[in-house]
Z-matrix of the N, CA and C atoms (Angstrom, degrees):
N
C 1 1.453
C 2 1.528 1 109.16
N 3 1.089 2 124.79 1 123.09
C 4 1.303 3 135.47 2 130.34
C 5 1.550 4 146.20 3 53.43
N 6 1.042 5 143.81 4 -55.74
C 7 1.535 6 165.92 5 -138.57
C 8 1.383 7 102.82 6 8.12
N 9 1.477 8 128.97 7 130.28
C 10 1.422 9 141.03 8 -166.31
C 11 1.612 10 82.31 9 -105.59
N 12 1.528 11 115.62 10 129.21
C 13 1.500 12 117.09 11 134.79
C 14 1.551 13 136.22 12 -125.36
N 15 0.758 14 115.54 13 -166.53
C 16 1.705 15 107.02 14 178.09
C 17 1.893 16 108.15 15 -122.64
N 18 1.172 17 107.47 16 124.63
C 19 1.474 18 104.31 17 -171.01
C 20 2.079 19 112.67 18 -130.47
N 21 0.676 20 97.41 19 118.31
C 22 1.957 21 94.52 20 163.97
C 23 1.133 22 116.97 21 -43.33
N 24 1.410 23 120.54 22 123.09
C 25 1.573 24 106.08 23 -176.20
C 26 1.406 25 111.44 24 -116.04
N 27 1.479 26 121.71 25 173.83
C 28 1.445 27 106.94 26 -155.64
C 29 1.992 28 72.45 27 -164.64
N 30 1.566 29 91.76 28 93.96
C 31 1.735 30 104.99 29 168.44
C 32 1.455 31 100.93 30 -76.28
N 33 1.412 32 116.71 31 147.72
C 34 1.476 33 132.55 32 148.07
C 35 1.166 34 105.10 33 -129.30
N 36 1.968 35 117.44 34 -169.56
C 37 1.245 36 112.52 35 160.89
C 38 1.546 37 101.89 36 -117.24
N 39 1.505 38 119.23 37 33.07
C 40 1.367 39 127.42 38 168.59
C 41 1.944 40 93.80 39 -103.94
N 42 1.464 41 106.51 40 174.76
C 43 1.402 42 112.66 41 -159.89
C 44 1.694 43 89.88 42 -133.25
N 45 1.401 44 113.32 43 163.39
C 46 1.931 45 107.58 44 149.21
C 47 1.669 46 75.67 45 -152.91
N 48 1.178 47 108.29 46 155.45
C 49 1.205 48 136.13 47 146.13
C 50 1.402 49 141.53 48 -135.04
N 51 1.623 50 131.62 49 156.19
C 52 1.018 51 115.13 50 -149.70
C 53 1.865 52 133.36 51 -35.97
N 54 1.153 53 111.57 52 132.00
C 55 1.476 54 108.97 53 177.92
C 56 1.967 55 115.21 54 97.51
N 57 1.261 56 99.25 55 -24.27
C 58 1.430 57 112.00 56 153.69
C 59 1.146 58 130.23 57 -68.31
N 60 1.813 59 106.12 58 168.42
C 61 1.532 60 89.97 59 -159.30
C 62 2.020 61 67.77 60 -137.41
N 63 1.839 62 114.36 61 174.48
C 64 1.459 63 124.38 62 177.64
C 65 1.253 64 105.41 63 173.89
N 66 1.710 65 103.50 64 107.23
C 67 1.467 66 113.93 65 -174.65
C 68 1.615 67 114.48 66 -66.14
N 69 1.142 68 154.93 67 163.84
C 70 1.070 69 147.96 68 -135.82
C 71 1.537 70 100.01 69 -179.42
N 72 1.484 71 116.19 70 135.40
C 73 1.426 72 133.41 71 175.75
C 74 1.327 73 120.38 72 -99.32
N 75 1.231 74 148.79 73 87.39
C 76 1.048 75 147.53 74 -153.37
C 77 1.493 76 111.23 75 -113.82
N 78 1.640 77 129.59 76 119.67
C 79 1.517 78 144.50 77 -164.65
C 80 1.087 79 104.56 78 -155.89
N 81 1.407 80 142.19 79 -18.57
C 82 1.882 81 122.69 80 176.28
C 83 1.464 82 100.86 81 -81.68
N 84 1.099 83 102.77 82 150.06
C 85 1.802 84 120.18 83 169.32
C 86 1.506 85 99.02 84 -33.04
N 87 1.247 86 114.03 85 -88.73
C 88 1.455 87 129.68 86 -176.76
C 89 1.337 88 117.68 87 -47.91
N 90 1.142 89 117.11 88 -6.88
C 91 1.891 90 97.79 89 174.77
C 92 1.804 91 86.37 90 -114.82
N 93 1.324 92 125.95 91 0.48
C 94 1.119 93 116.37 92 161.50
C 95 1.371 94 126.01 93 -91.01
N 96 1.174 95 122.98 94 -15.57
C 97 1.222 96 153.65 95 155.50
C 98 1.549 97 108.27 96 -51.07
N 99 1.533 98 122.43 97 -46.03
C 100 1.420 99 129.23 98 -156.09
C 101 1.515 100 95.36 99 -103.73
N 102 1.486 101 113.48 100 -21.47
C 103 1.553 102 101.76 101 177.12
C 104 1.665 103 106.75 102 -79.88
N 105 1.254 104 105.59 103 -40.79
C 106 1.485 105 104.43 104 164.20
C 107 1.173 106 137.61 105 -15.26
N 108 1.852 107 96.90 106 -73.61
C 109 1.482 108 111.89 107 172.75
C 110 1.297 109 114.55 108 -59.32
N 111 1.468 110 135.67 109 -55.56
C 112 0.990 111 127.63 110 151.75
C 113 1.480 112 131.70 111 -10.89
N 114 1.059 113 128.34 112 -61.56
C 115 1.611 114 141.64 113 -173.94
C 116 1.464 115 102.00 114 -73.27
N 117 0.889 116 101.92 115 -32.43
C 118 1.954 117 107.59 116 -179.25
C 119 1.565 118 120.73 117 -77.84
N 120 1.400 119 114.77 118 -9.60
C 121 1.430 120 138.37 119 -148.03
C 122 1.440 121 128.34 120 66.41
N 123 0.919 122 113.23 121 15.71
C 124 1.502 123 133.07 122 174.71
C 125 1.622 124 121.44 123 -56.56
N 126 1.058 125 115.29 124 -155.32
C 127 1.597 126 105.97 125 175.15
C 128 1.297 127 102.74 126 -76.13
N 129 1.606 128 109.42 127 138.75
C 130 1.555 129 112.69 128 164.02
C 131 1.445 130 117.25 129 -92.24
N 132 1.263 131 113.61 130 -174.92
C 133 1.204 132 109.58 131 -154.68
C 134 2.232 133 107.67 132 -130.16
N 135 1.146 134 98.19 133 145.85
C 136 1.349 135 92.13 134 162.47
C 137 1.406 136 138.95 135 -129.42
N 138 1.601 137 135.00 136 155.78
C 139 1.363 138 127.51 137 -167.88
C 140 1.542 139 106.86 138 -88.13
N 141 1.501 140 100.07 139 133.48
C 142 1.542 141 84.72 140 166.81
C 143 2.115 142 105.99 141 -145.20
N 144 1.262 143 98.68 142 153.10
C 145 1.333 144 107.63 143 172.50
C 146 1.309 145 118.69 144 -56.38
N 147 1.746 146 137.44 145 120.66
C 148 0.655 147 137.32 146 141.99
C 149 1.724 148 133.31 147 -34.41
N 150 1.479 149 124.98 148 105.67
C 151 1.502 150 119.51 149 166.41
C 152 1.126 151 126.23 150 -76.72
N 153 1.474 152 109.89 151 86.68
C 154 1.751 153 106.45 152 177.97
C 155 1.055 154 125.39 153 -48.08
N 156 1.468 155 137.06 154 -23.93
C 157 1.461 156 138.09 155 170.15
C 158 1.269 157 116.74 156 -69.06
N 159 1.365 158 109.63 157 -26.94
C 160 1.634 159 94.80 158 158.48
C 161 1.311 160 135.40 159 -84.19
N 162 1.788 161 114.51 160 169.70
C 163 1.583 162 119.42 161 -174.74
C 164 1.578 163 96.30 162 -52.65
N 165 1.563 164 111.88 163 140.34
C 166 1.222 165 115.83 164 172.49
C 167 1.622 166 112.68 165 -59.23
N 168 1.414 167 119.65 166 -49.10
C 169 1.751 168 122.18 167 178.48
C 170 1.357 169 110.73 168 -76.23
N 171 1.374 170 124.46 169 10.66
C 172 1.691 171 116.16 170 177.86
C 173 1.628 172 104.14 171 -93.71
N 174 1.165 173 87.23 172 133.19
C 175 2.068 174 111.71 173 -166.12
C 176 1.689 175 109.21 174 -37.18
N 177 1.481 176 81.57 175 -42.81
C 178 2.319 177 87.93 176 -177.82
C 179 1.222 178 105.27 177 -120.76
N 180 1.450 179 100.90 178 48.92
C 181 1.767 180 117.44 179 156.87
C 182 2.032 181 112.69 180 -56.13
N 183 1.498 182 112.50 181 22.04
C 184 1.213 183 109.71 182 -155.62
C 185 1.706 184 84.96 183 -122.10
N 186 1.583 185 111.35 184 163.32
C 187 1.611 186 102.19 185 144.91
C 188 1.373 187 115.13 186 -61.20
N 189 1.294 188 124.35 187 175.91
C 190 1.496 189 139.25 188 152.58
C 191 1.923 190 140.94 189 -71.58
N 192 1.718 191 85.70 190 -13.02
C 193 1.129 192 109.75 191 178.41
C 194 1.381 193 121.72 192 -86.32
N 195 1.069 194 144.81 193 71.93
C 196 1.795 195 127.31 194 -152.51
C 197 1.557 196 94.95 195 -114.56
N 198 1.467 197 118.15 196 160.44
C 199 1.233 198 128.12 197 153.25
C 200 1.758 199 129.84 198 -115.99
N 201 1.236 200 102.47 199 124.84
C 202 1.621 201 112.45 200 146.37
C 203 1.455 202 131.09 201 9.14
N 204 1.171 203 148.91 202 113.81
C 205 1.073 204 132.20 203 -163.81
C 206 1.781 205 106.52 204 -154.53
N 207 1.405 206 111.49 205 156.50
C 208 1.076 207 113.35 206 173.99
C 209 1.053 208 113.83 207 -160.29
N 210 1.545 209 114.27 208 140.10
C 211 1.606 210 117.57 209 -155.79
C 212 1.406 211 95.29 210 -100.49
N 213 1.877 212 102.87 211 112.43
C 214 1.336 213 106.28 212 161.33
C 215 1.806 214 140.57 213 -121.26
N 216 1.937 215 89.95 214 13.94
C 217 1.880 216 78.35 215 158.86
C 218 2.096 217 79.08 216 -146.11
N 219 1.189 218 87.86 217 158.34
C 220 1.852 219 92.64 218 167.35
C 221 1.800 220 99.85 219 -159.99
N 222 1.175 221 97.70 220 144.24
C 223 1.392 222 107.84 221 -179.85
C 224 2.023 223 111.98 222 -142.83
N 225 1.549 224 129.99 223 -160.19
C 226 0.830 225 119.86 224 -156.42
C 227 1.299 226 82.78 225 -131.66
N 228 1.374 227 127.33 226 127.82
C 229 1.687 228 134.18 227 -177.00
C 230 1.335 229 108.83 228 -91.85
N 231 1.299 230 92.14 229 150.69
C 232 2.090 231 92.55 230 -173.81
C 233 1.568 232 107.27 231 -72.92
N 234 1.437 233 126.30 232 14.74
C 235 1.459 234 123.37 233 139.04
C 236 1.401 235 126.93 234 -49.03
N 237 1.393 236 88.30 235 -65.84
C 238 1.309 237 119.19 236 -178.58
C 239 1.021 238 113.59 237 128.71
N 240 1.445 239 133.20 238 4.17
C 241 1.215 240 163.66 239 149.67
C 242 1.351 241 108.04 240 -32.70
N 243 1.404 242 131.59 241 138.70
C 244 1.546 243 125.81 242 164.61
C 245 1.383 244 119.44 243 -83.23
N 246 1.084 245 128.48 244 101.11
C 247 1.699 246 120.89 245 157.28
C 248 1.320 247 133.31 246 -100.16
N 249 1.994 248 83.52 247 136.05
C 250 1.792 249 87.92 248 -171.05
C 251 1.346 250 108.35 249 -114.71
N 252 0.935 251 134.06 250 173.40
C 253 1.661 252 144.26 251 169.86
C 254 1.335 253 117.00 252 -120.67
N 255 1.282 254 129.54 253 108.17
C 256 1.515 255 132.98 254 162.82
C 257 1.154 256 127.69 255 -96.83
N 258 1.129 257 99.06 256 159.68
C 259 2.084 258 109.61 257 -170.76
C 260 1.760 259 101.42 258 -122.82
N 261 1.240 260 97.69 259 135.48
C 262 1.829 261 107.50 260 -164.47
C 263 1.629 262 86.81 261 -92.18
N 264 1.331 263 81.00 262 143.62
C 265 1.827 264 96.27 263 -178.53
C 266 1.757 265 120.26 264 -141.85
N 267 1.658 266 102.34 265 -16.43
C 268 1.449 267 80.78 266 169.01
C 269 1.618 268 97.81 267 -158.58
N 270 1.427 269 128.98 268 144.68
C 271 1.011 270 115.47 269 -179.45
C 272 1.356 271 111.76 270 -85.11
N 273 1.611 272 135.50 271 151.59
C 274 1.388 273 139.06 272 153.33
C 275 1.165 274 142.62 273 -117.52
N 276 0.848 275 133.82 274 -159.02
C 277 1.865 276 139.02 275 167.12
C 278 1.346 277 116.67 276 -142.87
N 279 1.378 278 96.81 277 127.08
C 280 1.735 279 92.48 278 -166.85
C 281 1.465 280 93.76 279 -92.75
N 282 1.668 281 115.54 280 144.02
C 283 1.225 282 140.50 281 176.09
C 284 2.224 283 106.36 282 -93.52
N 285 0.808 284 95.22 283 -72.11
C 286 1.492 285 100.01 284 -174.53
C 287 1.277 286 115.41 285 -110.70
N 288 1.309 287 138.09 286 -176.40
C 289 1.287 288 139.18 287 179.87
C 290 1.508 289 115.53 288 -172.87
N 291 1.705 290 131.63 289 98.44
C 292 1.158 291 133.99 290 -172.97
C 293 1.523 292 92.84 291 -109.29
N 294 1.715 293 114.04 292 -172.47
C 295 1.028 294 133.56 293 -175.18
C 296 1.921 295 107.12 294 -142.57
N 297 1.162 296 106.30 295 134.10
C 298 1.701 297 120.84 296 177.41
C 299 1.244 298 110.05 297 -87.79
N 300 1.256 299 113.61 298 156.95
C 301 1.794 300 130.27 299 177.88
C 302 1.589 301 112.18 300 -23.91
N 303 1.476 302 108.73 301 -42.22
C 304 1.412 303 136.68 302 -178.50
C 305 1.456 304 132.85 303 -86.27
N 306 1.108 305 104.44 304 -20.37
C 307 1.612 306 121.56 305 158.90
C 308 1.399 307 102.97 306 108.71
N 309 1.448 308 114.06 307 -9.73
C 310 1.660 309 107.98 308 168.07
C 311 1.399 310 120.78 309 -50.63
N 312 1.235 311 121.54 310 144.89
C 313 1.374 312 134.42 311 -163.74
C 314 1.869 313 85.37 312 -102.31
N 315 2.084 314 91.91 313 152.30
C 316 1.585 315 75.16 314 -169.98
C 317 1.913 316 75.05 315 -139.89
N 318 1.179 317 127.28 316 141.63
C 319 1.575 318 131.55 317 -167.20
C 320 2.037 319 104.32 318 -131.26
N 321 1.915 320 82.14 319 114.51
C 322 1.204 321 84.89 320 157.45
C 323 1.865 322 128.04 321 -83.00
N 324 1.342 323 123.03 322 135.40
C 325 1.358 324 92.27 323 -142.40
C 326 2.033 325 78.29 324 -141.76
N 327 1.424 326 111.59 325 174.73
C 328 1.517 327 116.60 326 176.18
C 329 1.669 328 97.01 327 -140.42
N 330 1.538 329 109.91 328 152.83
C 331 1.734 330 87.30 329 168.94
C 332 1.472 331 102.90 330 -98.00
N 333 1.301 332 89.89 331 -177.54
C 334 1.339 333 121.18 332 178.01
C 335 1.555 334 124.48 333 -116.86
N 336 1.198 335 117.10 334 147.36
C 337 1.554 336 103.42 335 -170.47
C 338 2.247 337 113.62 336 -81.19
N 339 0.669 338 74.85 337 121.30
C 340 1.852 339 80.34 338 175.04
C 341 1.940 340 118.00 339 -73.80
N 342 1.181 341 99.03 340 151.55
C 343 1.606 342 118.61 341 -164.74
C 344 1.833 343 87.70 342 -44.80
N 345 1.211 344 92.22 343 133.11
C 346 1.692 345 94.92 344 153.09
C 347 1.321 346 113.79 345 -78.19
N 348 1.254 347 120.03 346 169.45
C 349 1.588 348 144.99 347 168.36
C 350 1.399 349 103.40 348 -44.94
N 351 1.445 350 98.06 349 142.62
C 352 1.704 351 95.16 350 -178.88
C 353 1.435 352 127.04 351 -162.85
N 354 0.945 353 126.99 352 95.48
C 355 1.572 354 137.93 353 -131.87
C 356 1.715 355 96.52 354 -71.15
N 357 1.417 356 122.52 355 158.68
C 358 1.439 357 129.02 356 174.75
C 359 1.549 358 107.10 357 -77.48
N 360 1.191 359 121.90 358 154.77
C 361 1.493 360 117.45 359 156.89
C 362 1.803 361 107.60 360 -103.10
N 363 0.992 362 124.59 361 146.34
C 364 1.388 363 119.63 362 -177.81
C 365 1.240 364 99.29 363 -43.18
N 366 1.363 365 150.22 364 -69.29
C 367 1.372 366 145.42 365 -137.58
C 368 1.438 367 104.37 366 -76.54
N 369 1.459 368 134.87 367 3.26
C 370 1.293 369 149.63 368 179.95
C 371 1.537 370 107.21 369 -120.06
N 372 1.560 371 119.98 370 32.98
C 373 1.211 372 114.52 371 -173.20
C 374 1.642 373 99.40 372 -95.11
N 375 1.470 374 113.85 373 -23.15
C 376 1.721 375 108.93 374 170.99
C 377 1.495 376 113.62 375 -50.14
N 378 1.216 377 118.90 376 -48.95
C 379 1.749 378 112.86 377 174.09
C 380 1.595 379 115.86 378 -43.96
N 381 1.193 380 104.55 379 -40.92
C 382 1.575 381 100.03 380 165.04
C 383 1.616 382 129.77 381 -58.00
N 384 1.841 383 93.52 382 -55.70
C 385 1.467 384 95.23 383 -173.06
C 386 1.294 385 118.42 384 -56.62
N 387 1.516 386 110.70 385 -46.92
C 388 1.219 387 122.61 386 -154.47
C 389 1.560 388 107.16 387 -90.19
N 390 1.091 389 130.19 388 -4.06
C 391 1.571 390 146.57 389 154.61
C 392 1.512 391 102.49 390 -64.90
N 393 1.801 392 124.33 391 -72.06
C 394 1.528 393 133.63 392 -178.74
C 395 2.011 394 101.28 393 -34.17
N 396 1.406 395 105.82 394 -59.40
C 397 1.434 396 123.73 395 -178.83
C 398 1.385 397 124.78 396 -40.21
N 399 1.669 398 109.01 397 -43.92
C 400 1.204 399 118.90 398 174.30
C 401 1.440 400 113.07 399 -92.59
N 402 1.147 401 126.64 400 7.86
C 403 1.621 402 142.21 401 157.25
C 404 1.634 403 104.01 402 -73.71
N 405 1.133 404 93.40 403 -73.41
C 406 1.333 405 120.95 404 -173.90
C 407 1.819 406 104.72 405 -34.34
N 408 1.529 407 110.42 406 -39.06
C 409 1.667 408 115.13 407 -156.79
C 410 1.557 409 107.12 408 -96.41
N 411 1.532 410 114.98 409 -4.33
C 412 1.080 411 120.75 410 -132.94
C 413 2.210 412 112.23 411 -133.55
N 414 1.237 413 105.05 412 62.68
C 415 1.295 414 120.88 413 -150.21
C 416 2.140 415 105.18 414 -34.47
N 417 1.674 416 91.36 415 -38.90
C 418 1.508 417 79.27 416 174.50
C 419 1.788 418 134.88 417 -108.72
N 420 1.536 419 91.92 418 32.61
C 421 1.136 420 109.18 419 164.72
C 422 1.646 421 112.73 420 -101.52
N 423 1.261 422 113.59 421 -46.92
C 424 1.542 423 124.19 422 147.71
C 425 1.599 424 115.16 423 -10.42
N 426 1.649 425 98.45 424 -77.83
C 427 1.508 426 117.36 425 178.44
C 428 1.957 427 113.35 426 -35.42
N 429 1.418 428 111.75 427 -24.12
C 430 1.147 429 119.38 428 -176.14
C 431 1.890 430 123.32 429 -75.20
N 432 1.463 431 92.39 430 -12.51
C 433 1.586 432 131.78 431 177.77
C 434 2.302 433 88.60 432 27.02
N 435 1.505 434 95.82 433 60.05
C 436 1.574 435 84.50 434 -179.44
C 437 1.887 436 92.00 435 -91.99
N 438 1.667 437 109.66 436 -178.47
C 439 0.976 438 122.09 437 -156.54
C 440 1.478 439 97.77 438 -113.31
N 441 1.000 440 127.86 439 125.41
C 442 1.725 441 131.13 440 -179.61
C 443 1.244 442 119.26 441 -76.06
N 444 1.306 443 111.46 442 139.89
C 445 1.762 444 96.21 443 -168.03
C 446 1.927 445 85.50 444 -146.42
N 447 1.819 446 90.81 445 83.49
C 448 1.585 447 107.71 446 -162.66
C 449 1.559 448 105.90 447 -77.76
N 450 1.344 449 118.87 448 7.27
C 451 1.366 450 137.80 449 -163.72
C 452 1.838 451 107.11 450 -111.21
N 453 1.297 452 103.16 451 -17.25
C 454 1.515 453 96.05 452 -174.84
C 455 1.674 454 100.13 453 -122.91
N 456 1.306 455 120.58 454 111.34
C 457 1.232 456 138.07 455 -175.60
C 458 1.735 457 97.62 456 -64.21
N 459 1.387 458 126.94 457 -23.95
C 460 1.281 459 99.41 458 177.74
C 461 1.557 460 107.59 459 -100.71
N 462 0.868 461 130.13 460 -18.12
C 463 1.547 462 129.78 461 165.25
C 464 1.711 463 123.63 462 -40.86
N 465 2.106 464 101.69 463 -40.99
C 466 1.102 465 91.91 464 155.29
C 467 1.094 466 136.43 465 -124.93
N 468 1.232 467 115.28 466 38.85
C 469 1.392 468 135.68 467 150.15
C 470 1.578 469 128.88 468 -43.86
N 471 1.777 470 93.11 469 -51.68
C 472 1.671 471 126.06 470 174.92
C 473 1.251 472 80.85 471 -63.29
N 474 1.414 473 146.63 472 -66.20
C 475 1.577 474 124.05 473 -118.76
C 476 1.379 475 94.41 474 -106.06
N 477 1.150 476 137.22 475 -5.93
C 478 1.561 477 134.99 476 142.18
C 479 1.121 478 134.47 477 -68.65
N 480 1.204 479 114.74 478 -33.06
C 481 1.910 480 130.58 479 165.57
C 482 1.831 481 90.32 480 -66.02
N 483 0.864 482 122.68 481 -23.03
C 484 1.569 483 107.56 482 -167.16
C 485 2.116 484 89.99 483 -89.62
N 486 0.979 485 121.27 484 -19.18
C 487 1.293 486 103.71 485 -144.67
C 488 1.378 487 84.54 486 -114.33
N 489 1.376 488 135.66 487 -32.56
C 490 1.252 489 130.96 488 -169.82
C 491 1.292 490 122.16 489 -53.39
N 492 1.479 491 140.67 490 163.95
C 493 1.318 492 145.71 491 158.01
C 494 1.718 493 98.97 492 -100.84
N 495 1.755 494 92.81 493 111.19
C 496 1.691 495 87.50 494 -178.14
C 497 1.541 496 91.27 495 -163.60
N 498 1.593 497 106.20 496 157.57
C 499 1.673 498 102.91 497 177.94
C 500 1.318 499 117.78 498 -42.43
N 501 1.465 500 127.79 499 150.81
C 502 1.456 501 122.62 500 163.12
C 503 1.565 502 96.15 501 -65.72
N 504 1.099 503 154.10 502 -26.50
C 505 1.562 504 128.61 503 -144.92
C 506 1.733 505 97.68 504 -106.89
N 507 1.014 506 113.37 505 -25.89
C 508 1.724 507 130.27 506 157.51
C 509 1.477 508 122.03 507 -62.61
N 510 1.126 509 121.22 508 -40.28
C 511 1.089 510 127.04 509 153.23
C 512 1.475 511 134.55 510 -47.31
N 513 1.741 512 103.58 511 -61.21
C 514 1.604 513 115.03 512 178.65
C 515 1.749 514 94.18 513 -58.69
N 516 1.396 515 118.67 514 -71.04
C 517 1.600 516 112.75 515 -174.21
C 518 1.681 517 115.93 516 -17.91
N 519 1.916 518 101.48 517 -51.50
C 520 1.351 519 91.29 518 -161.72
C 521 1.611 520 92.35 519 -78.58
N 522 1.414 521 146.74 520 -37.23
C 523 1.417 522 127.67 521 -176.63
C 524 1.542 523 92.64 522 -66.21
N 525 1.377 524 150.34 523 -17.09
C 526 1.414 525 105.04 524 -157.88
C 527 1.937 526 99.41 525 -96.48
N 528 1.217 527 90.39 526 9.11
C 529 1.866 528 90.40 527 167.44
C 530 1.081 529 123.50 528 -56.04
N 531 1.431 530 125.32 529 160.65
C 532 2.051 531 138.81 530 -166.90
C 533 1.747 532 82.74 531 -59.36
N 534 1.874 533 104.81 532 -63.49
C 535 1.726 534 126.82 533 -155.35
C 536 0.918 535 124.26 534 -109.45
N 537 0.896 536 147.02 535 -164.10
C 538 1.334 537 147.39 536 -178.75
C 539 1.569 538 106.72 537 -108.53
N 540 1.409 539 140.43 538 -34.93
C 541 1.142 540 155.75 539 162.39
C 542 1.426 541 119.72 540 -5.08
N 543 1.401 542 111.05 541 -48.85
C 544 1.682 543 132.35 542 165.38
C 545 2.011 544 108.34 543 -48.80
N 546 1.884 545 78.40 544 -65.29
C 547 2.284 546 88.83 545 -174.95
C 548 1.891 547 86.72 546 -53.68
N 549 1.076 548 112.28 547 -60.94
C 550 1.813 549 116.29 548 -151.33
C 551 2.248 550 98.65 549 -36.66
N 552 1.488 551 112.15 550 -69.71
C 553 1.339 552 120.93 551 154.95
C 554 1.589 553 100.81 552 -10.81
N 555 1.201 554 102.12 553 -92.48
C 556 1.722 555 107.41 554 -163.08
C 557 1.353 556 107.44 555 -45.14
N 558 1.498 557 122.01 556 -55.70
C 559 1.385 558 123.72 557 178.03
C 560 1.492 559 111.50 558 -50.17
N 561 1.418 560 127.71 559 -40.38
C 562 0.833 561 111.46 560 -174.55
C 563 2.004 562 128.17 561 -70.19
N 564 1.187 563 87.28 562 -33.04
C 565 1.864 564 101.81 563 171.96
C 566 1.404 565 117.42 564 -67.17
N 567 1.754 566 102.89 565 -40.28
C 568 1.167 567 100.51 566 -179.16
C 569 1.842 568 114.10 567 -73.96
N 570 1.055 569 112.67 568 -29.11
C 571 1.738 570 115.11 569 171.53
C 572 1.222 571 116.61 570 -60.62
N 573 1.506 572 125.62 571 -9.62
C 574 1.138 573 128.91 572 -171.07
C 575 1.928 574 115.70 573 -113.90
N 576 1.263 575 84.75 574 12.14
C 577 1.837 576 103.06 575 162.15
C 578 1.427 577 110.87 576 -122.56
N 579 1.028 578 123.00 577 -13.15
C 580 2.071 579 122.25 578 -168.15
C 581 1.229 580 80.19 579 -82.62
């Protein structure tokens, strides 16, 4: 079974999932409020996809799929704006969804188990290259200085689902799979039009 926790949630219509990293601009009271608690050991917090097809004021205006997160660099932006950067660490399922004095969304949530390890076959070595490449081209993906792990087909599976321009509801399907096997397919057709 499961483990239920309770987490702050912080919708976008950007994604991270486990092992990813997504710098983040933070200026409303309440998500400044939630980084707070966070930093203090307080409630942590999780990312989740915005569902544009839903009513904007309906409570689980979110997918169902959210991830884990933990804030590991933040600094002070020449706004003046706070920016933080988090690293995805566990996938979940949100169970409930209330709202605080402040309008922060607060998610009862369970995890979920994440893709196992999953070796490349040579003929899937473009997901690598052409993933390294778009690191490589890409000054603030760079800035993310994450660690490549060109050996585990589901590691970058995640880090293409994060980067792609693709429906949200196509998306959740392919994360809410056992493996990665489903994204690898898509990745693979789709690498073969860019």
């Amino acid at each position: 079974m499961s483990q239920q926790q309770e987490f702050a949630l912080f919708p976008l219509t950007a994604h991270v999932l486990p092992g990813g990293k997504l710098p983040l601009r933070i200026f409303e009271p309440k998500y400044i409020r939630m980084v707070r608690d966070a930093a203090a050991g307080g409630r942590q917090l999780c990312m989740c996809m915005l569902d544009t097809h839903a009513k904007p004021d309906t409570l689980m205006n979110m997918y169902p799929l959210i991830t884990e997160v933990a804030i590991v660099d933040f600094d002070q932006l020449a706004d003046g704006m706070l920016g933080i950067t988090v690293q995805g660490l566990q996938k979940r399922r949100l169970q409930r969804v209330w709202v605080e004095h402040d309008g922060l969304k607060i998610g009862a949530t369970e995890t979920i188990a994440d893709w196992p390890q999953q070796a490349l076959s040579p003929e899937q070595c473009k997901i690598v290259e052409r993933l390294q490449q778009l690191y490589h081209d890409n000054d603030s993906l760079q800035q993310l200085r994450l660690e490549f792990h060109n050996d585990d087909a589901s590691w970058l599976c995640q880090r293409w689902l994060e980067l792609l321009p693709m429906d949200p509801n196509d998306k959740q399907l392919l994360i809410e799979q056992p493996d990665c096997n489903a994204a690898l397919a898509f990745l693979q057709q789709a690498i073969r039009t860019l």
